[in-house]
N, C-alpha and C positions, 0 to 999 in steps of 0.2 A: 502282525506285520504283513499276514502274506495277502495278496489279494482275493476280493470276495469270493470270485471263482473256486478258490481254494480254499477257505478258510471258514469254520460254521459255527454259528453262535449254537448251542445249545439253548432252549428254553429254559427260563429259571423259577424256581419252586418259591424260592428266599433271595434276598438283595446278596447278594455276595462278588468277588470277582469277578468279571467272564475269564470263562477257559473256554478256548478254542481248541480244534481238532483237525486234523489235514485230511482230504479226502481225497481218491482218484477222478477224473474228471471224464468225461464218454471221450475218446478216442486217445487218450494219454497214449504214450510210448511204454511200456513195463519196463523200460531202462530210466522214465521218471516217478515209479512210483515209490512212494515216501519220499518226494524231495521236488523243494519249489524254489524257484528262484525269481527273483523281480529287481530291479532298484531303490533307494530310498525314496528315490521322488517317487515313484509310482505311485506308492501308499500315500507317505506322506504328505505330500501337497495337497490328497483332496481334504485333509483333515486340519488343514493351515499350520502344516509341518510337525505336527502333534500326535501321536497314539497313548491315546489314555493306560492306566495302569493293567496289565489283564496277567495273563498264563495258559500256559499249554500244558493239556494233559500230559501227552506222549510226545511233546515235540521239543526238540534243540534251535536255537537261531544261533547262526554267526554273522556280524554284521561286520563287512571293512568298510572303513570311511575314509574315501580320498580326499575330497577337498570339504571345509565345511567346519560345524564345529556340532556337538552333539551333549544337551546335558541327559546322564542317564538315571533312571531313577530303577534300583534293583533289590528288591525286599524293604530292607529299615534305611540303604543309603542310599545318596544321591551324590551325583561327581559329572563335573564339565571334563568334556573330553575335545580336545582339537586335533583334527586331520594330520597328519595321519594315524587310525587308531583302530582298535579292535576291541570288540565286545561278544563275548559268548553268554548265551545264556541258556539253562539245563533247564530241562521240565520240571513243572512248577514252580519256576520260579517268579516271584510277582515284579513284574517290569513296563515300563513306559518311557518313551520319546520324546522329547523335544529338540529339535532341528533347523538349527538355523535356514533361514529359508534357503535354498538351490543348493542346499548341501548333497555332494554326489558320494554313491558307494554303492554297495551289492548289501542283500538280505538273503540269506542260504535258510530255507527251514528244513528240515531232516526229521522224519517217523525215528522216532528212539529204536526200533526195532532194526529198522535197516542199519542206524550206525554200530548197533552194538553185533550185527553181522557182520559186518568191514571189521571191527576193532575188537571181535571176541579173545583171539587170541593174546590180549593185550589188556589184563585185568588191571594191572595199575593205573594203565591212562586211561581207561575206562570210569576208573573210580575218580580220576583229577578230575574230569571231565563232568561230575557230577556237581561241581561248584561251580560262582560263575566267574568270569576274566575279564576286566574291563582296563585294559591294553592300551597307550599312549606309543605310538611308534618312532624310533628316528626315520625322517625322511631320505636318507641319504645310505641308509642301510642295507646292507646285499639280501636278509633277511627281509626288508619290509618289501624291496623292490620283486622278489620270489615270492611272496606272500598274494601283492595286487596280481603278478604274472599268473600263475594259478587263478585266482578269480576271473580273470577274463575270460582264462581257458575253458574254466567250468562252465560261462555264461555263452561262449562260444557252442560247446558242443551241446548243452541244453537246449537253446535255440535251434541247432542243428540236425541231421542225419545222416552223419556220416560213420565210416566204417566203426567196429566195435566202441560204437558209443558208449555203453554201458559201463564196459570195464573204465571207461575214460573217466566217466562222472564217478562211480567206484574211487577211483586213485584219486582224482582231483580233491574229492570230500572226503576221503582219509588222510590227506596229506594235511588237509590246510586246519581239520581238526587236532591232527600232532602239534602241529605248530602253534592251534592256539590253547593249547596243553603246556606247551613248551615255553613259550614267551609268556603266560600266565604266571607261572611257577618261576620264570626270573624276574619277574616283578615283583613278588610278595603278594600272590593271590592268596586268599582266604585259606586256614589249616585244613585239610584232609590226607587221606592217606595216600593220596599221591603227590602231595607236595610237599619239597624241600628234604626228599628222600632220596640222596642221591649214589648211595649205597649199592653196591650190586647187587643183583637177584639170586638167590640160589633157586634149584629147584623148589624147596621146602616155603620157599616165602613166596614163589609164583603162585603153589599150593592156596596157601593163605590168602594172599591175595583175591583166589576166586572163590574161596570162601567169603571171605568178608563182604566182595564185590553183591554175593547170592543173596549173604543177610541181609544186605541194604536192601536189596528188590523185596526181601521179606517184609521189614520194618515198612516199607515206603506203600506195601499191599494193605497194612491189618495195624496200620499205627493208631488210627481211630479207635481202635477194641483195647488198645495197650495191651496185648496176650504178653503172659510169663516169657521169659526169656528162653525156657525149654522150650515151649513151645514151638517160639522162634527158629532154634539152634538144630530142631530136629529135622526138618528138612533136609537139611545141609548135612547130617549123617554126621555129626558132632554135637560134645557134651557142651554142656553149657558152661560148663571150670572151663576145657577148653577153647570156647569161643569168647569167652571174659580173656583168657591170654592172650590170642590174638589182635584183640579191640584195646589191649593195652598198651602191646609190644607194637601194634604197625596204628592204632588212634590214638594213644594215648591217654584213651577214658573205656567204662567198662562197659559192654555189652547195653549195658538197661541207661546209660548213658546218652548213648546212640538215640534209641529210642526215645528218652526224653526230649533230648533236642530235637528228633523230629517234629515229636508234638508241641514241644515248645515255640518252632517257626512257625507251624500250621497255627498255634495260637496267635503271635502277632501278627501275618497274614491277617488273618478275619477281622480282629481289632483293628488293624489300621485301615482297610479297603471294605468293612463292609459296616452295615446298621444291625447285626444280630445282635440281641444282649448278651451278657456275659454267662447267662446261666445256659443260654443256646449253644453257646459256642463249647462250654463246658459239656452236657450233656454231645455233643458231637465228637468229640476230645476221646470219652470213654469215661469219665469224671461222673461216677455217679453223684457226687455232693458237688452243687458249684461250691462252696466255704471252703473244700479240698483243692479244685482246682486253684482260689484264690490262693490261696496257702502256695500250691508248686509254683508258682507263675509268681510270686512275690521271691521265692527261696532262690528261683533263676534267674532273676532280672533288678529286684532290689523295688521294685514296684507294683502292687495292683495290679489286676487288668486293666481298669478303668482310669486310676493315674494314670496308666502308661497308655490308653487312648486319647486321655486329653489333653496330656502332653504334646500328643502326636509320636506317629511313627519313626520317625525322624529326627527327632530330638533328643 
């Protein structure tokens, strides 16, 4: 979404998605590095209100949409969304636009790096934050209208130079990512462990929490090789009985669970966005046998791979 200026296709080896990468630009401000901001029309118009399907390595978007209407398309689903509304979406995840024409709103992208600076201290929203939110606003609400007030703000002092800018965009883009943590999780955003937890913290589960937080960075590094769950767990300076309780008690599925479902989205991913075969995409999995991967990919979804391509994504 973000402009060309800013945004770089990488060359591609094999047909697969594009993923984009944010870059510094010659004379940026270091109070905007990792973090771009534009309009929807910016982008959008010169592409007849359309950005095709793609993903960010390392990059978060949050998009608010003030007037307009927006259908989203984000992994396997697709949802009409009308103004006023909010849409986050996490790295990696496979997403695309379409925009009714002179639909107005902001486009925030953020370096995963820098927001997980801002929000270290805060492993649970850190982990909500890993899913995505696609947000339908009341108009009339103290919430929605605080929400757009910050976007301006943020679009202000980006444009701007004024005094401690830095901390300003700091605050501005930790706020409005609580919030769309916040308002995600009352809507019935998608399960993980930061939603629909509304239980107080102890110290012992904040603990947990940035453990689990470190496995997911683990998983999301070395999913393709599927390493043992020791593996995994040893990093983090914990057993792996241990870290199965954890993934129980705060995911409610176990350790190698996790894991699965990562490779199981990176499987539909490729199936639905790209032309590799199935035995590519298997051998890239970590799947020495494609007939093996057929097998796991039937046991999680009730279909093939190839059924569940020609079905479509989406179906």
């Amino acid at each position: 979404m973000a402009a060309d200026s800013v945004l770089r296709r990488p060359s591609r080896r094999r047909p697969e998605t594009p993923v984009y990468s944010l870059y510094g630009e010659d004379g940026r401000s270091p109070a905007l590095d990792g973090l771009h901001l534009e309009s929807i029309a910016d982008r959008s118009r010169l592409h007849n209100w359309e950005i095709r399907p793609h993903r960010h390595g390392a990059l978060v978007q949050l998009l608010l949409i003030e007037r307009g209407r927006v259908t989203v398309r984000m992994d396997e689903e697709e949802r009409v969304l009308r103004a006023p509304a909010l849409v986050w979406v996490p790295a990696l995840a496979v997403h695309g636009f379409r925009f009714a024409p002179e639909t107005e709103g902001l486009v925030i992208t953020l370096d995963q790096s820098r927001l997980r600076a801002l929000l270290d201290h805060l492993p649970e929203l850190l982990d909500s934050l890993a899913e995505p939110r696609l947000v339908a606003l009341d108009r009339g609400a103290t919430v929605t209208r605080a929400l757009f007030a910050v976007g301006h703000g943020l679009r202000e002092d980006y444009a701007g130079a004024g005094a401690w800018r830095a901390p300003a965009l700091d605050h501005a883009v930790a706020l409005l990512a609580t919030q769309a943590a916040r308002l995600g999780a009352s809507e019935g955003a998608p399960h993980g462990s930061g939603n629909g937890n509304s239980h107080a913290l102890t110290c012992g589960d904040g603990r947990a929490l940035q453990h689990l937080a470190r496995y997911r960075e683990q998983v999301e590094r070395h999913y393709r090789r599927q390493p043992p769950v020791a593996a995994l767990a040893e990093p983090l300076g914990i057993t792996p009985t241990q870290l199965n309780r954890l993934c129980r008690r705060h995911l409610q599925c176990s350790a190698l669970a996790v894991l699965h479902q990562r490779v199981l989205l990176e499987a539909k991913r490729e199936l639905g966005y790209t032309n590799l075969m199935v035995r590519q995409i298997a051998d890239g999995l970590g799947f020495a046998d494609p007939a093996y991967f057929t097998r796991f990919f039937l046991r999680h979804t009730g279909r093939s791979p190839s059924a569940w391509r020609e079905r479509g994504a989406g179906s």
